[in-house]
C-alpha positions in Angstrom: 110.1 23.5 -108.0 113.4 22.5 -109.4 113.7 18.5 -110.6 116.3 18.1 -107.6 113.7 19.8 -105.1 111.2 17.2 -106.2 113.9 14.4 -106.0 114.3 15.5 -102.5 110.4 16.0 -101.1 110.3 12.1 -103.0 113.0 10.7 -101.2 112.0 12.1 -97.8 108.3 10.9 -98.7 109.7 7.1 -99.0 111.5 7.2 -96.0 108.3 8.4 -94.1 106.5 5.6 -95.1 109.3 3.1 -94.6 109.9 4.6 -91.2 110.9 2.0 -88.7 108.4 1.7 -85.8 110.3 2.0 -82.2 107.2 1.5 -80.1 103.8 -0.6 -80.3 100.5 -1.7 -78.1 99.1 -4.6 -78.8 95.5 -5.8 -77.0 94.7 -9.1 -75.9 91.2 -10.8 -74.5 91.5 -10.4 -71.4 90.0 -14.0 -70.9 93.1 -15.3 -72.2 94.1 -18.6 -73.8 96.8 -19.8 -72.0 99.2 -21.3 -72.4 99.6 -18.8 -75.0 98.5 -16.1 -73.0 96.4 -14.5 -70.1 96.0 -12.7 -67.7 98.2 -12.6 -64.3 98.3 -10.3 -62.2 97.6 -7.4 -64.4 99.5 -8.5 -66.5 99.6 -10.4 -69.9 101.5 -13.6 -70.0 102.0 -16.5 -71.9 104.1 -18.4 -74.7 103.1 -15.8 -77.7 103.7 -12.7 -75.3 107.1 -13.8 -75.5 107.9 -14.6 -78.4 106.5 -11.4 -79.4 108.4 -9.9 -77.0 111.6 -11.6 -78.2 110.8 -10.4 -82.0 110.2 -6.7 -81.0 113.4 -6.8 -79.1 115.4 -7.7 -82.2 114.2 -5.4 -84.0 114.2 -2.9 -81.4 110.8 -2.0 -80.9 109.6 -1.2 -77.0 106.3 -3.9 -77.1 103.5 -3.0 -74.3 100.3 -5.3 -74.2 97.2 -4.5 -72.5 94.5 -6.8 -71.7 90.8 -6.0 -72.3 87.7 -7.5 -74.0 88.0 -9.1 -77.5 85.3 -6.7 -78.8 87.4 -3.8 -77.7 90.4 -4.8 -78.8 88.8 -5.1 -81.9 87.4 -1.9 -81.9 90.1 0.2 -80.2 92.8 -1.3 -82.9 90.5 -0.6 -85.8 89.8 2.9 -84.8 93.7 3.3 -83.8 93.7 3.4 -80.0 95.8 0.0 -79.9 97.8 -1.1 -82.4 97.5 -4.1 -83.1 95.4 -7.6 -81.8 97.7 -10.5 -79.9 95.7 -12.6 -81.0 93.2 -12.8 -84.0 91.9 -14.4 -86.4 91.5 -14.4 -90.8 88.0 -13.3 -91.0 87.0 -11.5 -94.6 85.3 -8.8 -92.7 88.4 -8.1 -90.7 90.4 -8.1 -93.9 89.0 -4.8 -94.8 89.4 -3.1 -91.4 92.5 -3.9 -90.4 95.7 -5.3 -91.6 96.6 -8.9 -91.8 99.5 -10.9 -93.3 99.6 -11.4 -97.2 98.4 -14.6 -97.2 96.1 -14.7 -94.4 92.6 -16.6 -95.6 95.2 -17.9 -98.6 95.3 -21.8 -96.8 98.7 -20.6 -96.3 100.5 -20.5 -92.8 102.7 -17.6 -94.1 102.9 -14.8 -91.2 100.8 -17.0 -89.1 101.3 -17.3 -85.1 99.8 -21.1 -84.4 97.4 -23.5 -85.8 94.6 -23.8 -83.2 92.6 -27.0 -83.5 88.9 -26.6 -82.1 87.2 -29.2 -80.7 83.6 -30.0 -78.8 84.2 -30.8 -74.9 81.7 -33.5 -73.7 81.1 -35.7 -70.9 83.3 -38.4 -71.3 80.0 -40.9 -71.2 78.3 -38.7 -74.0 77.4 -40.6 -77.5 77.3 -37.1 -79.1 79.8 -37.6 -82.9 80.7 -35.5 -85.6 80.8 -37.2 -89.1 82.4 -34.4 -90.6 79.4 -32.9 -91.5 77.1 -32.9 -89.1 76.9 -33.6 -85.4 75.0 -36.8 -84.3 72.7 -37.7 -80.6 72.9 -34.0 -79.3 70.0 -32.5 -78.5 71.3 -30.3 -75.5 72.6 -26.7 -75.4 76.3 -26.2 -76.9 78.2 -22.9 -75.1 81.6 -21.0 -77.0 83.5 -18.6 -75.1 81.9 -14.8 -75.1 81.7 -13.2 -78.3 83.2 -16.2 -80.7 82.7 -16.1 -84.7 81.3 -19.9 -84.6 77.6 -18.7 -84.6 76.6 -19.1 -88.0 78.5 -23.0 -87.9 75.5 -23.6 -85.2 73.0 -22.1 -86.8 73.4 -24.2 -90.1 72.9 -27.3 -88.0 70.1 -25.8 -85.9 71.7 -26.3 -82.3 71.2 -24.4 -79.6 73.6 -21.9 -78.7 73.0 -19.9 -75.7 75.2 -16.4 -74.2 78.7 -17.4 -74.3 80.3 -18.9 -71.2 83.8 -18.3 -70.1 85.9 -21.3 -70.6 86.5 -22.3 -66.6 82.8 -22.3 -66.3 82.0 -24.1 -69.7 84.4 -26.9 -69.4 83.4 -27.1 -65.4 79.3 -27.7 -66.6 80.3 -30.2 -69.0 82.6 -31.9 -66.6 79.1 -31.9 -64.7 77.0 -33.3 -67.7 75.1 -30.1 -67.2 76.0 -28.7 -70.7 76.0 -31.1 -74.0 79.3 -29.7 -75.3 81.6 -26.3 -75.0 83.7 -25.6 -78.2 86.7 -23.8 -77.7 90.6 -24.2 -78.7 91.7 -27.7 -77.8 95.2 -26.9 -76.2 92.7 -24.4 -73.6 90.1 -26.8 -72.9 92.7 -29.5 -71.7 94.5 -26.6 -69.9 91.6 -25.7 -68.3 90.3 -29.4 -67.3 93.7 -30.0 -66.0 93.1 -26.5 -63.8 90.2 -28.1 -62.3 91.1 -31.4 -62.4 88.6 -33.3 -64.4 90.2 -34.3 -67.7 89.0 -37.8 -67.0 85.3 -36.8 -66.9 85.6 -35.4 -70.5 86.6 -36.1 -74.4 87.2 -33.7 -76.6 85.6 -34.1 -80.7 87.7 -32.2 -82.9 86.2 -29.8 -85.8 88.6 -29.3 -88.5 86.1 -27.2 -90.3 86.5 -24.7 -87.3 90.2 -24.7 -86.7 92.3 -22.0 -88.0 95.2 -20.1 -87.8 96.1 -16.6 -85.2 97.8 -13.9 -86.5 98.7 -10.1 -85.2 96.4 -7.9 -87.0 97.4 -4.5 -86.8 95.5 -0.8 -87.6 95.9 -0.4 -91.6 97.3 3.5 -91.0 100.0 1.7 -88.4 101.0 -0.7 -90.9 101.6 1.1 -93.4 103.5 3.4 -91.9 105.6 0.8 -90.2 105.3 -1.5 -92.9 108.9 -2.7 -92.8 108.8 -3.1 -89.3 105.5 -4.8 -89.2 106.5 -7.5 -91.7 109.6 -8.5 -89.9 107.8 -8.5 -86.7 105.2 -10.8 -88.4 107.9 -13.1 -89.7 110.0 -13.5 -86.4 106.8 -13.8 -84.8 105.6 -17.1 -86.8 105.2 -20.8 -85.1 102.5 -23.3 -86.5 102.8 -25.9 -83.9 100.6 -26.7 -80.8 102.0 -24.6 -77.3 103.5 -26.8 -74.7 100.9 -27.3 -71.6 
């Protein structure tokens, strides 16, 4: 092979795996978090579906999302059936499976989609605290939302923490002083009480040790592939602050 033959076969090797993407599905929980998205309709809506919309657009890429359950969106993305996760987030584990923003699990908000603050819905006549370490006066059950990472959080401070419950029906038993506290994203548990109309029968306890950034995790072969692509999307697609209810 002559040395311009290899120039060549180099040159068109680069451009494969710069190549621009010009089409992309993304999977979402299909439990939602509006505002920022959910499910209406059949189909997925919401504050980040648009501005991820708006980002693929410029940058001409056709943008489908499909909802389904957060474990299969995990799943399907890692083996390559989706493409990428609207919305996820920073775990180590995840790190090695799929492929996050460079400074994702840095502290930095670099390539991030929102801050989400978490916080522990109780009745608003509870005496249940958190001193920054520890919860104090609950001795009742505590719910999350079906398949959540806060587990081992619980399990350090020995409180019960029975199957998942959606978020309507968490933040409606609490409302009912039926459940001690649900922990979920504190911009959806407002949304939701103000769905059922009982914000004034609950205060919400937030857990900065539990609140984190999203970001759009994509399959590591997509990436980097599309690489280019995938970091500009990732960049247009960037907002820190809380959504608007």
């Amino acid at each position: 092979m002559s040395a311009l033959t290899r120039c060549l076969v180099a040159l068109l090797a680069m451009q494969c795996l710069s190549a621009a993407a010009t089409e992309m599905t993304l999977c979402a929980d299909q439990l939602g978090m509006a505002p920022y998205y959910e499910l209406k309709d059949n189909k997925v809506v919401g504050q980040l579906v648009d501005r991820a919309q708006a980002a693929a657009a410029e940058l001409g890429i056709s943008l489908s999302i499909e909802a389904a359950p957060f474990k299969r969106c995990l799943l399907k993305t890692i083996e390559g059936e989706y493409d990428g996760i609207l919305a996820a987030v920073y775990l180590p584990e995840r790190a090695k499976q799929l492929a996050f923003p460079s400074a994702a699990g840095t502290g930095s908000l670099a390539g991030a989609t929102n801050f989400a603050e978490v916080s522990m819905f109780v009745h608003k006549d509870s005496n249940i605290s958190w001193d920054g370490e520890q919860f104090h006066n609950l001795s009742g059950a505590v719910s999350t939302p079906p398949g959540w990472w806060t587990n081992d959080f619980f399990e350090k401070r020995e409180l019960r923490l029975p199957s998942g419950v959606s978020p309507t029906k968490g933040i409606e038993l609490v409302a009912l002083n039926r459940l001690s506290g649900y922990v979920i994203y504190s911009f959806y548990g407002w949304n939701e009480a103000q769905q059922l109309g009982v914000e004034k029968d609950l205060r919400a306890i937030p857990i900065p040790e539990l609140s984190h950034p999203w970001y759009i995790p994509f399959h590591k072969a997509f990436y980097q592939a599309n690489k280019p692509s995938i970091e500009a999307f990732w960049q247009r697609c960037a907002k820190t602050e809380e959504p608007t209810l």
